[in-house]
Structure formats: C-alpha cells, structure tokens
CHARMM internal coordinates of N, CA and C (Angstrom, degrees):
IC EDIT
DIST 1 N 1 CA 1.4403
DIST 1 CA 1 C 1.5250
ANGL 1 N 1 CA 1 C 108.45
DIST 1 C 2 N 1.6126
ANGL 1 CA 1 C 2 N 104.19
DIHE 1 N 1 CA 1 C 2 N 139.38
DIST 2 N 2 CA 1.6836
ANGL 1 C 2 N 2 CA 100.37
DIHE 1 CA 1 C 2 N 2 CA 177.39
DIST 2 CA 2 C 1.4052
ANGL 2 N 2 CA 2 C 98.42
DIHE 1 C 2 N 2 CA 2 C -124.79
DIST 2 C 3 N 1.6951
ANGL 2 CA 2 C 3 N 83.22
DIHE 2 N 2 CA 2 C 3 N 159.82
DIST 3 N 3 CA 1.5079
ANGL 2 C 3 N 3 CA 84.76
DIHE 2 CA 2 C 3 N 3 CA -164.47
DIST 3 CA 3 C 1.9292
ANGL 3 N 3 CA 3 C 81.79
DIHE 2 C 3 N 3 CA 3 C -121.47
DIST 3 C 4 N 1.7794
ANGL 3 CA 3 C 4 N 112.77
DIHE 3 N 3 CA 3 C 4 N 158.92
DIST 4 N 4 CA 1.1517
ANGL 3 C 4 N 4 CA 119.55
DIHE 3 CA 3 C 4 N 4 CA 177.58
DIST 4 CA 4 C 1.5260
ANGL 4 N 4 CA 4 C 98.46
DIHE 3 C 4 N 4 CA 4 C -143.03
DIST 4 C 5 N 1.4218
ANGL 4 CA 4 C 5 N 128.16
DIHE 4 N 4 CA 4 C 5 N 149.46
DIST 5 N 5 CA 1.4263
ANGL 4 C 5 N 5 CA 118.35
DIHE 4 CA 4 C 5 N 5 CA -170.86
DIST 5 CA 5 C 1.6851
ANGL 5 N 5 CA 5 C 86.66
DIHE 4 C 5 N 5 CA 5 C -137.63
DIST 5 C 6 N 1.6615
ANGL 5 CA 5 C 6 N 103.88
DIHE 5 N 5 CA 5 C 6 N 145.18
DIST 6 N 6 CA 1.3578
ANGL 5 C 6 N 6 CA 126.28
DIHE 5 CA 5 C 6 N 6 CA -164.53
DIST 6 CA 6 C 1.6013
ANGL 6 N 6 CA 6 C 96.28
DIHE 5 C 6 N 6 CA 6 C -108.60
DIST 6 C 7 N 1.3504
ANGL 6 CA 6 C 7 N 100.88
DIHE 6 N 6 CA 6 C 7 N 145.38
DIST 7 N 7 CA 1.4396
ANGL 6 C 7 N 7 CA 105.80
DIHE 6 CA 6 C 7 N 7 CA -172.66
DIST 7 CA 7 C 2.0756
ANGL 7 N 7 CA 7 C 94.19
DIHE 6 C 7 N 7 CA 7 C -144.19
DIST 7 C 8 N 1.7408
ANGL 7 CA 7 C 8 N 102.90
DIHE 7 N 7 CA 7 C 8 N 159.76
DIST 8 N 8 CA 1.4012
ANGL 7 C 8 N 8 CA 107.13
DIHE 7 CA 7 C 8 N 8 CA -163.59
DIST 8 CA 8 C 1.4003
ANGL 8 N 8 CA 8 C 81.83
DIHE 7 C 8 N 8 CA 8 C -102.99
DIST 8 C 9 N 1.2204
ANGL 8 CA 8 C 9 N 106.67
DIHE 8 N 8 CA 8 C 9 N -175.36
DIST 9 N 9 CA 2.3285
ANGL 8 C 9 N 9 CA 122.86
DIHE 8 CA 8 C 9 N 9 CA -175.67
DIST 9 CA 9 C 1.9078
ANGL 9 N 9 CA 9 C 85.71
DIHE 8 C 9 N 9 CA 9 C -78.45
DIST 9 C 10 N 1.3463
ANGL 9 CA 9 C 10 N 126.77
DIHE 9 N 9 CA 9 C 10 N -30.31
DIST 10 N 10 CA 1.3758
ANGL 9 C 10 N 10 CA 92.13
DIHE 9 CA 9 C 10 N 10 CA -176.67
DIST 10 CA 10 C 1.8119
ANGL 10 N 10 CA 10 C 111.96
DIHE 9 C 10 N 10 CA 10 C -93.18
DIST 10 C 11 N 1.2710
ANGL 10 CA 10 C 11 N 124.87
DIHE 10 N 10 CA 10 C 11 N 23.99
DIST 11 N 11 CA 1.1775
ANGL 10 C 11 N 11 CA 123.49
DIHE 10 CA 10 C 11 N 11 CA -172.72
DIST 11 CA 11 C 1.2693
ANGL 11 N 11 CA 11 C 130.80
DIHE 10 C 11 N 11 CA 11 C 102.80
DIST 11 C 12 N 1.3132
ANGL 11 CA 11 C 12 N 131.85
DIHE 11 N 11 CA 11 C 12 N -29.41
DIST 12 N 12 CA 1.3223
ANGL 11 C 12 N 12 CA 153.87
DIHE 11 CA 11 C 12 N 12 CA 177.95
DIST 12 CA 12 C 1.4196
ANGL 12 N 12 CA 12 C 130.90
DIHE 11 C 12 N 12 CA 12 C -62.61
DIST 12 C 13 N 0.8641
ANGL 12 CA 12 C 13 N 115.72
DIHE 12 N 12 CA 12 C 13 N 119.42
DIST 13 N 13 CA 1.4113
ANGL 12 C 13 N 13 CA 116.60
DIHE 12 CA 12 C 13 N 13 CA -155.15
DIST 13 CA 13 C 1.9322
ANGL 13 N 13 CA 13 C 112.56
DIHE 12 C 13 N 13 CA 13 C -78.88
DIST 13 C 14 N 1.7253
ANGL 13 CA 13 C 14 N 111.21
DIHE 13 N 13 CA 13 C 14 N 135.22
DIST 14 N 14 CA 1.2820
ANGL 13 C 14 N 14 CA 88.53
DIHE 13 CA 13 C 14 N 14 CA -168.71
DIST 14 CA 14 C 1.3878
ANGL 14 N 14 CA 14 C 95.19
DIHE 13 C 14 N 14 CA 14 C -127.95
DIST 14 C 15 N 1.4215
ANGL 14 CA 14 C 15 N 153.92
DIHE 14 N 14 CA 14 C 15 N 20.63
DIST 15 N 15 CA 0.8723
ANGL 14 C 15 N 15 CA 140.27
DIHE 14 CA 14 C 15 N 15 CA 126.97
DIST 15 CA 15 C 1.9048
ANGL 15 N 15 CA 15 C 92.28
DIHE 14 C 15 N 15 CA 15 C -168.30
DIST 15 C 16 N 1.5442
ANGL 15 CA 15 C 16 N 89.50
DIHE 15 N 15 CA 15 C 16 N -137.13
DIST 16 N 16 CA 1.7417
ANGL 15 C 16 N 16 CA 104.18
DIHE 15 CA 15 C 16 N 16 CA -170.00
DIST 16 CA 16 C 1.2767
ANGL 16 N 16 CA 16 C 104.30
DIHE 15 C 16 N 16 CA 16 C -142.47
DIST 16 C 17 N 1.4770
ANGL 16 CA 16 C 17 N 136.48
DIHE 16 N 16 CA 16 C 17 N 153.78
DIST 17 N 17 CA 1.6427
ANGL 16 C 17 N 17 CA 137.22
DIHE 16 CA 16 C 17 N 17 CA 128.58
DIST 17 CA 17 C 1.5450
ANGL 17 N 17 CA 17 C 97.77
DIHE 16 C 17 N 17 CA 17 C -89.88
DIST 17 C 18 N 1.7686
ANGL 17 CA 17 C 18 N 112.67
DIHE 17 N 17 CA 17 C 18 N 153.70
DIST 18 N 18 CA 1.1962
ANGL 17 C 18 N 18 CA 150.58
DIHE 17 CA 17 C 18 N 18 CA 141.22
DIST 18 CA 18 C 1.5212
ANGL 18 N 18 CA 18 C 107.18
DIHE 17 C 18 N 18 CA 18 C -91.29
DIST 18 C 19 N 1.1513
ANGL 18 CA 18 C 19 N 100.75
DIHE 18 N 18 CA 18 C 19 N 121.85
DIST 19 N 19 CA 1.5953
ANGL 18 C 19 N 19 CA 109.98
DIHE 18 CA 18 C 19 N 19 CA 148.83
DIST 19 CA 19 C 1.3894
ANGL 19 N 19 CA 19 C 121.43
DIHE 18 C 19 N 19 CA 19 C -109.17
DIST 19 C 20 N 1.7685
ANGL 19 CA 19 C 20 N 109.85
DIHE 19 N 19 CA 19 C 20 N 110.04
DIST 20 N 20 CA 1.4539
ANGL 19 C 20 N 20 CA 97.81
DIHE 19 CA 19 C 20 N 20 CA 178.10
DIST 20 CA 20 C 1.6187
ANGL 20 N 20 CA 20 C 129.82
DIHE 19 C 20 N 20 CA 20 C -82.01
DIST 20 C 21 N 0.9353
ANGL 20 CA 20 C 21 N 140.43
DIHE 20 N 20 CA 20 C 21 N -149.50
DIST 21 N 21 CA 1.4571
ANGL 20 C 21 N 21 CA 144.37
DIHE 20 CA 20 C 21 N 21 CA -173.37
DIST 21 CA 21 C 1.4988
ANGL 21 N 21 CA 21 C 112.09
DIHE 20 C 21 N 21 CA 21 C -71.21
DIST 21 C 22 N 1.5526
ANGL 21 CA 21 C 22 N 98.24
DIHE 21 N 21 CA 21 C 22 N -36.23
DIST 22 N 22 CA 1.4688
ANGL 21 C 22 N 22 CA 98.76
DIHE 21 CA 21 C 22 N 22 CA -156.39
DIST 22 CA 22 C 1.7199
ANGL 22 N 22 CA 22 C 95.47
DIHE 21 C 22 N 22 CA 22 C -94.23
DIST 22 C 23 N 1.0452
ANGL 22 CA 22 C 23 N 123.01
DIHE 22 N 22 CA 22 C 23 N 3.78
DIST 23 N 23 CA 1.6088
ANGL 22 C 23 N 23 CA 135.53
DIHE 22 CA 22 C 23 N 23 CA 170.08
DIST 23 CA 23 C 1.9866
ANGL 23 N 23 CA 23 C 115.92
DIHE 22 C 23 N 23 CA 23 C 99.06
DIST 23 C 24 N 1.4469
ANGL 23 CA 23 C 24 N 92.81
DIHE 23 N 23 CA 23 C 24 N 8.40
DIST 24 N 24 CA 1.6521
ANGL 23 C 24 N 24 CA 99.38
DIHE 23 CA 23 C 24 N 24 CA -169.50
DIST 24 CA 24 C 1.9575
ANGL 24 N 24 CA 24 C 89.53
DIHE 23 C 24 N 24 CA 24 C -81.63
DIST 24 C 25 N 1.4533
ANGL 24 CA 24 C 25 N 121.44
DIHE 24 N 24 CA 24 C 25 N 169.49
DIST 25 N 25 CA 0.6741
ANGL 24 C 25 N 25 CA 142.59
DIHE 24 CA 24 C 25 N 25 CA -169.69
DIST 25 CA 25 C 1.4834
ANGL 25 N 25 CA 25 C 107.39
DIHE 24 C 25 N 25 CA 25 C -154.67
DIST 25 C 26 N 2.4138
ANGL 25 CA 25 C 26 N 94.82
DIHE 25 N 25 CA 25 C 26 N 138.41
DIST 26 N 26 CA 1.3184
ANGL 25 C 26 N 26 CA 97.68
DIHE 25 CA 25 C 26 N 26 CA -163.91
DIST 26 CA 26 C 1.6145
ANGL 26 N 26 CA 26 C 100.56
DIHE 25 C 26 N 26 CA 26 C -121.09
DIST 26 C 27 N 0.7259
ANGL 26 CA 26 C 27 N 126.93
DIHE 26 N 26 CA 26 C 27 N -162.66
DIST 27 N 27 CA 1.9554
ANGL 26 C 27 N 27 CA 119.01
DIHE 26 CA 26 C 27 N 27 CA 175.00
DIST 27 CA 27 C 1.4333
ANGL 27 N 27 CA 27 C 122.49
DIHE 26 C 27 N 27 CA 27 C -173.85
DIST 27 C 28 N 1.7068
ANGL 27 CA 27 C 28 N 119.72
DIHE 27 N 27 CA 27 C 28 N 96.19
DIST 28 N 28 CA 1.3480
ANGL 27 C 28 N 28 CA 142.43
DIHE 27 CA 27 C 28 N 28 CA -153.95
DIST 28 CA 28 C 1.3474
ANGL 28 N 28 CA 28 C 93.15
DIHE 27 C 28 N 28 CA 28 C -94.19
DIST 28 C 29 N 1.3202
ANGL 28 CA 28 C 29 N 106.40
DIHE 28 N 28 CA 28 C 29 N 140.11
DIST 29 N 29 CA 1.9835
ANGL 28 C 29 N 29 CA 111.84
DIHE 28 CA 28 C 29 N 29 CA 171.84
DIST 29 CA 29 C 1.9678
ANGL 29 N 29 CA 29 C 80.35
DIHE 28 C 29 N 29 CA 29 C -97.27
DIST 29 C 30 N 1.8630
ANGL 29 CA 29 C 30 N 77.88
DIHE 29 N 29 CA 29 C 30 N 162.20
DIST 30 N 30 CA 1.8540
ANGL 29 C 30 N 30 CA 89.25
DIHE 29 CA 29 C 30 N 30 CA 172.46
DIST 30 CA 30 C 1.4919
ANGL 30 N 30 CA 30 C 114.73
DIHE 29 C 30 N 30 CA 30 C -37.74
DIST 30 C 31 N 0.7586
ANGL 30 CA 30 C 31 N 148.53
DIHE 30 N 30 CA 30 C 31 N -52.23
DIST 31 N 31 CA 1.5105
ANGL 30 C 31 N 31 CA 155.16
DIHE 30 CA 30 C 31 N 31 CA -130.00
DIST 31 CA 31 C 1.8673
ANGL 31 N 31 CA 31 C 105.54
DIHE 30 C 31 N 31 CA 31 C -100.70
DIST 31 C 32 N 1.7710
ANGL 31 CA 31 C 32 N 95.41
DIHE 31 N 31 CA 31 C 32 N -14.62
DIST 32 N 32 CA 1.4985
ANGL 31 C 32 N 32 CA 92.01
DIHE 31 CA 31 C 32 N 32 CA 174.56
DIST 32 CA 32 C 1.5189
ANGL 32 N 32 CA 32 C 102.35
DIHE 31 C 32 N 32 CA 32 C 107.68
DIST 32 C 33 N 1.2405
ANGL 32 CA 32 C 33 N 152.91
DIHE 32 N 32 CA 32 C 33 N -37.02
DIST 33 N 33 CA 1.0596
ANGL 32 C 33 N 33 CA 157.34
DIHE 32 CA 32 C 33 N 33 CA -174.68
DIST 33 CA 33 C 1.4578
ANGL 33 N 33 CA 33 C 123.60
DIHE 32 C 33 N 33 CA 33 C -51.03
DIST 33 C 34 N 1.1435
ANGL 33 CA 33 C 34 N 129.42
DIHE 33 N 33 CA 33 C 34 N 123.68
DIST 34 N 34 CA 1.3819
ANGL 33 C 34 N 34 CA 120.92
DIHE 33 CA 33 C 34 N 34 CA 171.65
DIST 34 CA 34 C 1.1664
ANGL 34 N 34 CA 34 C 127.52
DIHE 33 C 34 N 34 CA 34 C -70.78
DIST 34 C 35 N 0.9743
ANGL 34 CA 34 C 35 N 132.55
DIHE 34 N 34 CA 34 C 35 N 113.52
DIST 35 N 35 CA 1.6188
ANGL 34 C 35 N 35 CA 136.28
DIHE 34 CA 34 C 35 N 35 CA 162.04
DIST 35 CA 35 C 1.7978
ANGL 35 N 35 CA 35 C 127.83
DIHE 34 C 35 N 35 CA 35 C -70.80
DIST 35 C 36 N 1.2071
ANGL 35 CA 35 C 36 N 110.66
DIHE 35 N 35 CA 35 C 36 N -41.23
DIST 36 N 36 CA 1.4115
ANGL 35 C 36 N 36 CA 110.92
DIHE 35 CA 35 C 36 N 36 CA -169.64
DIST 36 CA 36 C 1.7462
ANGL 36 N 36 CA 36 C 98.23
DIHE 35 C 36 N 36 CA 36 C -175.41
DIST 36 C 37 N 1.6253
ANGL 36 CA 36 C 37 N 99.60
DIHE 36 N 36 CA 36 C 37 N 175.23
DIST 37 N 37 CA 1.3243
ANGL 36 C 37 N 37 CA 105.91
DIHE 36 CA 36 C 37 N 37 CA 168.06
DIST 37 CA 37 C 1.8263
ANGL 37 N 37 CA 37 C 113.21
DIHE 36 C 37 N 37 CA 37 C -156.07
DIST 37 C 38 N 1.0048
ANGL 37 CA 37 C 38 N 117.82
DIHE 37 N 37 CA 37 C 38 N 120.57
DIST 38 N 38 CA 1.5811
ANGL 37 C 38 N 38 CA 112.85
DIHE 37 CA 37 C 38 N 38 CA 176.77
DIST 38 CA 38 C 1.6926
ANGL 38 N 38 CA 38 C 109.81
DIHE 37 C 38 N 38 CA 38 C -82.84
DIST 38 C 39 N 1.9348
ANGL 38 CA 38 C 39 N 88.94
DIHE 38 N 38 CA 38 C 39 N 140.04
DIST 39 N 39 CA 2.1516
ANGL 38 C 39 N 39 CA 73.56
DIHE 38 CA 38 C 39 N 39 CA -169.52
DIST 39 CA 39 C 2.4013
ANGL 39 N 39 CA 39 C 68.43
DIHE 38 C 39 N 39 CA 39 C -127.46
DIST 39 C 40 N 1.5767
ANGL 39 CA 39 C 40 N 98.85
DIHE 39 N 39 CA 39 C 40 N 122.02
DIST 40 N 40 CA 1.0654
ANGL 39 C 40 N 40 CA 91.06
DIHE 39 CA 39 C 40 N 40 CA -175.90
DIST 40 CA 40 C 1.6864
ANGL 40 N 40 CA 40 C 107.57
DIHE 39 C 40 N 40 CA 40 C -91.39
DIST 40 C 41 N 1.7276
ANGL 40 CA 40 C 41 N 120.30
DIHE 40 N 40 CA 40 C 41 N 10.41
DIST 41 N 41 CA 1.8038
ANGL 40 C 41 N 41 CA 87.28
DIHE 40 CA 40 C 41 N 41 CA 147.87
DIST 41 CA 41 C 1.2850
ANGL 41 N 41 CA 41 C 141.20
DIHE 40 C 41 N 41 CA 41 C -40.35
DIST 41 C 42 N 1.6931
ANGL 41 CA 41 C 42 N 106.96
DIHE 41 N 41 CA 41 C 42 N -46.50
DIST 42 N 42 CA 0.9256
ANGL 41 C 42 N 42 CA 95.54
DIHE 41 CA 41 C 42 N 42 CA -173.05
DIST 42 CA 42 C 1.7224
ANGL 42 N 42 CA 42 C 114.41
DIHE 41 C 42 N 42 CA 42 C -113.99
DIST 42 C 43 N 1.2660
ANGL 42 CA 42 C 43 N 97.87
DIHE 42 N 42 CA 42 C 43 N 7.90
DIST 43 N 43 CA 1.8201
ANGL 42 C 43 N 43 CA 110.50
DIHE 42 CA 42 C 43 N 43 CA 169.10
DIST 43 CA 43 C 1.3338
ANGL 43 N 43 CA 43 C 99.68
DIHE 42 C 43 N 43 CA 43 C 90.00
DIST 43 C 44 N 0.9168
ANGL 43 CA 43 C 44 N 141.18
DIHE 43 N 43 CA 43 C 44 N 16.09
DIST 44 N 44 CA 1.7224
ANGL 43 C 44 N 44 CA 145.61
DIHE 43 CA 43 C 44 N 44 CA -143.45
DIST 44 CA 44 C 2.0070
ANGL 44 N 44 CA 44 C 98.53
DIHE 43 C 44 N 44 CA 44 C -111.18
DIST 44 C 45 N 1.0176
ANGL 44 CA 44 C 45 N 137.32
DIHE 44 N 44 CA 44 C 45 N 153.30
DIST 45 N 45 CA 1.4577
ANGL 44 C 45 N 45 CA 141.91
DIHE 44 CA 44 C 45 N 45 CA 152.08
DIST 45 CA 45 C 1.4964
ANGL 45 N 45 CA 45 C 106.78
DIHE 44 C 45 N 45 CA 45 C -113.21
DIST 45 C 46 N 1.3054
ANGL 45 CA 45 C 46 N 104.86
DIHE 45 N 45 CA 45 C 46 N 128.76
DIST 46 N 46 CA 1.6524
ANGL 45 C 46 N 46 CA 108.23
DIHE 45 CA 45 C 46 N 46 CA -177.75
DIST 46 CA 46 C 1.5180
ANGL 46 N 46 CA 46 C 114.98
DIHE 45 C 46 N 46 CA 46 C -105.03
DIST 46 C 47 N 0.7779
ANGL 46 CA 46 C 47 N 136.61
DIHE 46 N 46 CA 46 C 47 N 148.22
DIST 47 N 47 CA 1.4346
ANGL 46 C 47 N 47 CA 124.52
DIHE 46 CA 46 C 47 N 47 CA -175.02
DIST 47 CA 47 C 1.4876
ANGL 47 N 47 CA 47 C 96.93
DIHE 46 C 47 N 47 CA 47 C -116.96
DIST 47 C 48 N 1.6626
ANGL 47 CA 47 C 48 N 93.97
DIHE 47 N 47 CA 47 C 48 N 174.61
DIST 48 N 48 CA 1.7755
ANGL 47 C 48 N 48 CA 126.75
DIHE 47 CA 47 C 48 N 48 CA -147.32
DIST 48 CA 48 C 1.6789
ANGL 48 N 48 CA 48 C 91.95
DIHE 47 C 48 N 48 CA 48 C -37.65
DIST 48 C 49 N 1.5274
ANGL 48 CA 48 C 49 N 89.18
DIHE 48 N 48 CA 48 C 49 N -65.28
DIST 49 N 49 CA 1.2318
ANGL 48 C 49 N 49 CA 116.63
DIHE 48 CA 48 C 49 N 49 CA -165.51
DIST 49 CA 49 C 1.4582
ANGL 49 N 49 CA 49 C 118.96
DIHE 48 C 49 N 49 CA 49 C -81.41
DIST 49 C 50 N 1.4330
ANGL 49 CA 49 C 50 N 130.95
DIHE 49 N 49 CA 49 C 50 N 23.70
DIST 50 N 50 CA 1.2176
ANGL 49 C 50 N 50 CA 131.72
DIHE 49 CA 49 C 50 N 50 CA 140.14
DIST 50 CA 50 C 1.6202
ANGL 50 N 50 CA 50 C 97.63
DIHE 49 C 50 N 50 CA 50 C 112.64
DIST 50 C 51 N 1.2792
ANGL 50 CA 50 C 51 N 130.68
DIHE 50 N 50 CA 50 C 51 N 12.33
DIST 51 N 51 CA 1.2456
ANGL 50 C 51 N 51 CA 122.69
DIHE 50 CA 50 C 51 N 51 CA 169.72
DIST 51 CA 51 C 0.9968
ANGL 51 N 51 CA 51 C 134.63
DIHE 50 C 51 N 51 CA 51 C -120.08
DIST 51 C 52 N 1.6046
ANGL 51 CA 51 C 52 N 133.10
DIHE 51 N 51 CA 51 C 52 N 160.27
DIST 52 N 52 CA 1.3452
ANGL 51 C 52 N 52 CA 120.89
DIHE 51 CA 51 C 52 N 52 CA -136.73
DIST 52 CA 52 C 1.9548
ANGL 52 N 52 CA 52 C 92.68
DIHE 51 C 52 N 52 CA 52 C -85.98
DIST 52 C 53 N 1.2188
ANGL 52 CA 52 C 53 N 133.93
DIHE 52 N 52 CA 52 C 53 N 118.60
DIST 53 N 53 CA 1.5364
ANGL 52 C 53 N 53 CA 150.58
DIHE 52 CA 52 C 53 N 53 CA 165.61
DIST 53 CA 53 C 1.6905
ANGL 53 N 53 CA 53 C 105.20
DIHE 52 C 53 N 53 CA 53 C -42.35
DIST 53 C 54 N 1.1878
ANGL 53 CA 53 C 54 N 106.74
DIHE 53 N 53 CA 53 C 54 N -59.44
DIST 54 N 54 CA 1.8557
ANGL 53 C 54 N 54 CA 120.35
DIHE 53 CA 53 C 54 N 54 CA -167.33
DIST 54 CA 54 C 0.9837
ANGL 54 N 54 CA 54 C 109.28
DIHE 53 C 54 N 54 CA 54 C 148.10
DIST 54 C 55 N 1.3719
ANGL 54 CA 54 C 55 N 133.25
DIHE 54 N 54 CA 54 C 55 N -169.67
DIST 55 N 55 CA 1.0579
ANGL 54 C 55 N 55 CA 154.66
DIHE 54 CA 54 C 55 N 55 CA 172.18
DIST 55 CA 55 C 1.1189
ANGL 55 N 55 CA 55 C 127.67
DIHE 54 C 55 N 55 CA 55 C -92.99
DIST 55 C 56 N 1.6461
ANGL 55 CA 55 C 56 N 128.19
DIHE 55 N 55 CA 55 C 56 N 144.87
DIST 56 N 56 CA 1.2792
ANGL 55 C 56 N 56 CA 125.02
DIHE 55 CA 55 C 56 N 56 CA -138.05
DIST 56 CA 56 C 1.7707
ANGL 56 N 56 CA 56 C 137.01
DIHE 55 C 56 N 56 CA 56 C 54.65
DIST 56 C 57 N 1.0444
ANGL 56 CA 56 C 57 N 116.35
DIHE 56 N 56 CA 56 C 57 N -174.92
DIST 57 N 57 CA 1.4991
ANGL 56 C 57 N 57 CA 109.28
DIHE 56 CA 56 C 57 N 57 CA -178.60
DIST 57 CA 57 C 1.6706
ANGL 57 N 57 CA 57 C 108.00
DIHE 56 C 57 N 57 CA 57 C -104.06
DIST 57 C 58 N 1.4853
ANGL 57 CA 57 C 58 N 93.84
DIHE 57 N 57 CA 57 C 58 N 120.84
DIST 58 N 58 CA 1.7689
ANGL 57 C 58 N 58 CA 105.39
DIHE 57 CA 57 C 58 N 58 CA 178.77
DIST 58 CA 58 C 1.3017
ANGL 58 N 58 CA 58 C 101.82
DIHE 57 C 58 N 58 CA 58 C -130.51
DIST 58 C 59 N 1.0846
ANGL 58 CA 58 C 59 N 117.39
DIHE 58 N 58 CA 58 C 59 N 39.06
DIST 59 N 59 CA 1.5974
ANGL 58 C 59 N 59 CA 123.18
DIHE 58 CA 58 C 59 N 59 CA 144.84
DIST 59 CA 59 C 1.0883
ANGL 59 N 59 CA 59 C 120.46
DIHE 58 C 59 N 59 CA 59 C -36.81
DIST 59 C 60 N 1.7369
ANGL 59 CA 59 C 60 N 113.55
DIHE 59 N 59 CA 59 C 60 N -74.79
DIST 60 N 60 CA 1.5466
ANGL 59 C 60 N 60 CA 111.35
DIHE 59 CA 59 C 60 N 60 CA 177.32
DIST 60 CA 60 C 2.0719
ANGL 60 N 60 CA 60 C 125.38
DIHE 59 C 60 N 60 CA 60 C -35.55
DIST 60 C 61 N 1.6166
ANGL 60 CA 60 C 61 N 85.20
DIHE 60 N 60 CA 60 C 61 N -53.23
DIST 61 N 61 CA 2.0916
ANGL 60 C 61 N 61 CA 89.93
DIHE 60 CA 60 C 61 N 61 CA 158.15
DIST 61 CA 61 C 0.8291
ANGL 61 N 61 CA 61 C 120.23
DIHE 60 C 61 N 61 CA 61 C -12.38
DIST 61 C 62 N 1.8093
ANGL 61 CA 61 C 62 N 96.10
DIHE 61 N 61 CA 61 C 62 N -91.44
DIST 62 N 62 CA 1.4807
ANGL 61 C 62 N 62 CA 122.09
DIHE 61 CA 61 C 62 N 62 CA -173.40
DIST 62 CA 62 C 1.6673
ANGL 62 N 62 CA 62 C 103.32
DIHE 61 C 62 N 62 CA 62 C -35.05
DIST 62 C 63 N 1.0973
ANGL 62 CA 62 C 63 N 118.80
DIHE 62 N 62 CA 62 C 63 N -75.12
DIST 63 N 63 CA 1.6992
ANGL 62 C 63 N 63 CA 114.80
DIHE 62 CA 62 C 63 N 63 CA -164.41
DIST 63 CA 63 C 1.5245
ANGL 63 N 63 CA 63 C 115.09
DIHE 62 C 63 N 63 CA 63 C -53.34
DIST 63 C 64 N 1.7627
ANGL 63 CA 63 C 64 N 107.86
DIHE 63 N 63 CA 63 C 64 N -28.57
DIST 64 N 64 CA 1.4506
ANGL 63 C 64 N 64 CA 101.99
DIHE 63 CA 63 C 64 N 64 CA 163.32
DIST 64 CA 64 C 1.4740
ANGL 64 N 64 CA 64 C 122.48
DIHE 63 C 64 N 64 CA 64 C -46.53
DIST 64 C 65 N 1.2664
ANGL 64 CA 64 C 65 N 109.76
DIHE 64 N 64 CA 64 C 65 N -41.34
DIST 65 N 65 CA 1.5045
ANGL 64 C 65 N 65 CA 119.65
DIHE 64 CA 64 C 65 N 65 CA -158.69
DIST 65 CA 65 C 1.8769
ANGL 65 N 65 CA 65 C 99.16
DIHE 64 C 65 N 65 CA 65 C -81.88
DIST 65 C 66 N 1.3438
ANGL 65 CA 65 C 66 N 116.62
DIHE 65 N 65 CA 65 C 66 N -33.60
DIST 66 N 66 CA 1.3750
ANGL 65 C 66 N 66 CA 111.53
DIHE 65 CA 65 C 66 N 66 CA 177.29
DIST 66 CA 66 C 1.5552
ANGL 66 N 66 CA 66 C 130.05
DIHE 65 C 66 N 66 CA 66 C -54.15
DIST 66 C 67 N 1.3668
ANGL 66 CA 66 C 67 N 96.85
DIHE 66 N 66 CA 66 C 67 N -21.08
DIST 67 N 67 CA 1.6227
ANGL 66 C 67 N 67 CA 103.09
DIHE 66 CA 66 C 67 N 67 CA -167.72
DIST 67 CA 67 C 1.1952
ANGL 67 N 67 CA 67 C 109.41
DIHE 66 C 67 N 67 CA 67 C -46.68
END
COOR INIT
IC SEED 1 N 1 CA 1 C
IC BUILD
C-alpha cells in the first residue's frame, strides 16, 4: 500500500490518497475521514457515500471540497 499526502499552495496539509494493491485508490481529508475512492477498472470515482462521482479520478476535488 502507498501512501501520498496532499498539501494546499500555502503548505498545509489537506488530506491523503492510499493506493491499495489491487490499484483502486482511497482519499482521507486531515481529520481521517473518507471522501471518495477511484477503482480504475472501471475508471469510475465513487463517493463517501456510495455514489457514482464521474469518471476518472477526482479525488483531488473531493478533498478540495472537504476543507
């Protein structure tokens, strides 16, 4: 598992992606919370709460929008 940590233009950290084994990707704001996850079989972003985000990975978004 890799871990990548997201940072804003003034330095500050605003959450993380996980990438697990199987290549899906998950995306934690600071505080620990899930926001979403991209599973690129099918190219799809799913959100927190179980619905389909769009297409491609908008992870980075999602954590915008958490701040």
């Amino acid at each position: 598992m890799n871990r990548q940590f997201l940072y804003d233009r003034a330095g500050r950290r605003i959450g993380e992606i996980l990438t697990r084994d199987d290549g899906s990707r998950v995306a934690y704001t600071v505080a620990g919370m899930r926001v979403g996850e991209y599973q690129p079989k099918s190219n799809t972003t799913v959100m927190a709460n179980g619905t389909r985000g769009g297409s491609g990975s908008l992870l980075t978004l999602l954590l915008g929008e958490k701040r």
